[in-house]
C-alpha positions as CSV (number, residue, x, y, z in Angstrom):
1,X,-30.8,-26.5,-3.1
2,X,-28.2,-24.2,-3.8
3,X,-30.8,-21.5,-4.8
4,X,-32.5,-21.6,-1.4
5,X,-29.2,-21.8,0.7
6,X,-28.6,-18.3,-1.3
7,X,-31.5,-16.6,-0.9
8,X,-31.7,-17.5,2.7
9,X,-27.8,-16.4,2.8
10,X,-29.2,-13.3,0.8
11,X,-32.6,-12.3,3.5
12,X,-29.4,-12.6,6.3
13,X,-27.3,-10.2,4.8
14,X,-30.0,-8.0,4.3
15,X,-31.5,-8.2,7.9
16,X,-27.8,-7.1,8.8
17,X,-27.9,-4.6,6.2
18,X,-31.1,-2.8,7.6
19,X,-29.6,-2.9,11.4
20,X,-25.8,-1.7,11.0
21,X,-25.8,2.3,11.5
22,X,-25.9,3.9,8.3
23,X,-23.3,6.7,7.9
24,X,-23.9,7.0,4.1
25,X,-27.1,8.8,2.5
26,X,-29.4,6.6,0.1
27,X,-27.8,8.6,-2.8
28,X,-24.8,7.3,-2.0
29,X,-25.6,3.7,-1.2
30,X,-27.4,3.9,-4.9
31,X,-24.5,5.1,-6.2
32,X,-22.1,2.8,-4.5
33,X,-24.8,-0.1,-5.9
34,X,-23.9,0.8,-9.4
35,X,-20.6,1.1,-9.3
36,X,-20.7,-2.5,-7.6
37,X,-22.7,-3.7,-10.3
38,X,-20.4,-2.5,-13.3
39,X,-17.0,-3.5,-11.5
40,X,-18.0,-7.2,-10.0
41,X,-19.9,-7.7,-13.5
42,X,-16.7,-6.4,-15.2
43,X,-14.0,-8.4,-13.0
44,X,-16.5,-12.0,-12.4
45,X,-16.6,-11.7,-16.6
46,X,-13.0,-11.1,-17.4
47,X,-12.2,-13.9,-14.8
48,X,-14.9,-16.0,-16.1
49,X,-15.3,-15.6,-19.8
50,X,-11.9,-14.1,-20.6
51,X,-9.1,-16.2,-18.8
52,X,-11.5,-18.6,-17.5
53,X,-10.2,-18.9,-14.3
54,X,-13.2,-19.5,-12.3
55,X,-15.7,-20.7,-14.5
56,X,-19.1,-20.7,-13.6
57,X,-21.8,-23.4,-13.3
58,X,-23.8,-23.4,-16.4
59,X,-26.8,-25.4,-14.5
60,X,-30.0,-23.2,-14.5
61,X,-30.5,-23.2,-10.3
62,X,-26.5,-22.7,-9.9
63,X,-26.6,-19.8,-12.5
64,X,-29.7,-18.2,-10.5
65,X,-27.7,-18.7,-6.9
66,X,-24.8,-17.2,-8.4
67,X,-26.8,-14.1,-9.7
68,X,-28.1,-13.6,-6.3
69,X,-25.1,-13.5,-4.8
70,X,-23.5,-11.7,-6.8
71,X,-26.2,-8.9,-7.5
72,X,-27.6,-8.6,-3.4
73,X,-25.0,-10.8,-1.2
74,X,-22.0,-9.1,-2.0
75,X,-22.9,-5.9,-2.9
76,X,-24.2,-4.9,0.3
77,X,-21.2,-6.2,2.0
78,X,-19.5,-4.5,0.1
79,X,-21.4,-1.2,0.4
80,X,-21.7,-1.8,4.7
81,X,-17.6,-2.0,4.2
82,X,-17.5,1.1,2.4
83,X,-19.8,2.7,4.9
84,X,-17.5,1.4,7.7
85,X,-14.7,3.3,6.6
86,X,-16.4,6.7,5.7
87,X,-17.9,7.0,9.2
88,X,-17.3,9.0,11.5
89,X,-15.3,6.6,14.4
90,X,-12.1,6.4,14.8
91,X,-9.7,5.4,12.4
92,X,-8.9,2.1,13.9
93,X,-12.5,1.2,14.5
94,X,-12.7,2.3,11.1
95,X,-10.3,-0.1,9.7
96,X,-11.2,-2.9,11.9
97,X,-15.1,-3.2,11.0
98,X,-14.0,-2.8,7.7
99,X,-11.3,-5.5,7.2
100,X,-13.9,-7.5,9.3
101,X,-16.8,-6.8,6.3
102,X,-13.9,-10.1,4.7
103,X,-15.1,-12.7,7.2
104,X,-18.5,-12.7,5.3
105,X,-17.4,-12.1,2.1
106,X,-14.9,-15.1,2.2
107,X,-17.4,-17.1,4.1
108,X,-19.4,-16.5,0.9
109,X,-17.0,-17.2,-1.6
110,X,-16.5,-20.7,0.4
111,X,-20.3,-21.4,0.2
112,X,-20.4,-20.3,-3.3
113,X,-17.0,-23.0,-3.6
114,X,-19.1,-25.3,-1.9
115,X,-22.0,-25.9,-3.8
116,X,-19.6,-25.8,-7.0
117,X,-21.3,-22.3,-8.9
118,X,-18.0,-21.3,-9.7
119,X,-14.8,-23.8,-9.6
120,X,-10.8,-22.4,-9.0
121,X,-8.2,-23.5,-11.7
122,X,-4.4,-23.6,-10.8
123,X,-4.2,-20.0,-11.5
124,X,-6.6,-18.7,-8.7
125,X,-7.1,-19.5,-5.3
126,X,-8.6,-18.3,-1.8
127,X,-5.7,-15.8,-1.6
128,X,-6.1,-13.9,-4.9
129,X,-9.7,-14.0,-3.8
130,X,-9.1,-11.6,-0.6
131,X,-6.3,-9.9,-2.5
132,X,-9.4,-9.0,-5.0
133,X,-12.6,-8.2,-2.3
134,X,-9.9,-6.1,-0.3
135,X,-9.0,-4.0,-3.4
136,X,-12.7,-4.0,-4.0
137,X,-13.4,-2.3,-0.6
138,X,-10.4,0.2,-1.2
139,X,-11.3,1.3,-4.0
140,X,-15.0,1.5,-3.0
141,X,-14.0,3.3,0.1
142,X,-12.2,5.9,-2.2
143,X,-14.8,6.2,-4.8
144,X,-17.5,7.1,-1.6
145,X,-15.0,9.4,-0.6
146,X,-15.1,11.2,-3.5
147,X,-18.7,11.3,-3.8
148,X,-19.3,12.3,-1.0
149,X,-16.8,15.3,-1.3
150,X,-18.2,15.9,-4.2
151,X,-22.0,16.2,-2.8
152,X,-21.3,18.3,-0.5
153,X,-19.1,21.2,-2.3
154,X,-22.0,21.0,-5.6
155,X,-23.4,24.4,-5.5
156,X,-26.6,24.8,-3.7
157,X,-29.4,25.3,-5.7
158,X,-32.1,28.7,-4.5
């Protein structure tokens, strides 16, 4: 059950994905993709494996539903967050659709809660969880800023 609730989760996020402008190139939203992939992959393992503060389902579906979520769910909100900030509106606009990118995230992180893929101990709870998806859209936010310098002051080629 908790495999289809995902994926369906999953299809919504990217139906949203394809109609928010973009203001980032597909270079840079496959960029962004990796550097997703290596931090939450880094960060969900330390958390998981190395102070085992929100251990994860070891049941076959839940594993599968967690994977999703964690390689297409949240990366993309993560990326439409990143885009948020690096457009071109204003800077409040700016900061608003991009602290708003954490009403999905944390609606995701209650699903993912709810159908018990991953379970808090005493040490972590909803607020370190904001405290990390926030620094995960800073520093994403900064990282697309510097590609994006970078892209554009290369050298051009004849």
């Amino acid at each position: 059950m908790s495999l289809a609730v995902f994926a369906m989760v999953a299809w919504l996020v990217m139906i949203g994905f394809v109609l928010v402008p973009k203001w980032l190139t597909l270079t840079e939203m496959c960029f962004l993709y990796f550097i997703i992939g290596v931090l939450s992959v880094t960060v969900y393992t330390v958390l998981d494996v190395n102070l085992q503060w929100v251990p994860v389902a070891h049941d076959v579906e839940k594993s599968l539903a967690l994977d999703v979520c964690r390689f297409i769910i949240i990366p993309f909100l993560l990326i439409m967050a990143a885009g948020f900030l690096n457009s071109p509106l204003r800077a409040r606009w700016r900061w608003i659709l991009g602290a708003a990118m954490m009403v999905p995230l944390m609606a995701d992180d209650w699903l993912i809660r709810a159908f018990g893929l991953i379970t808090f101990t005493s040490r972590w709870n909803i607020v370190y969880s904001i405290l990390m998806y926030f620094a995960f859209i800073a520093v994403l936010a900064l990282i697309t800023r510097w590609f994006i310098c970078l892209e554009r002051g290369a050298p051009k080629r004849p």
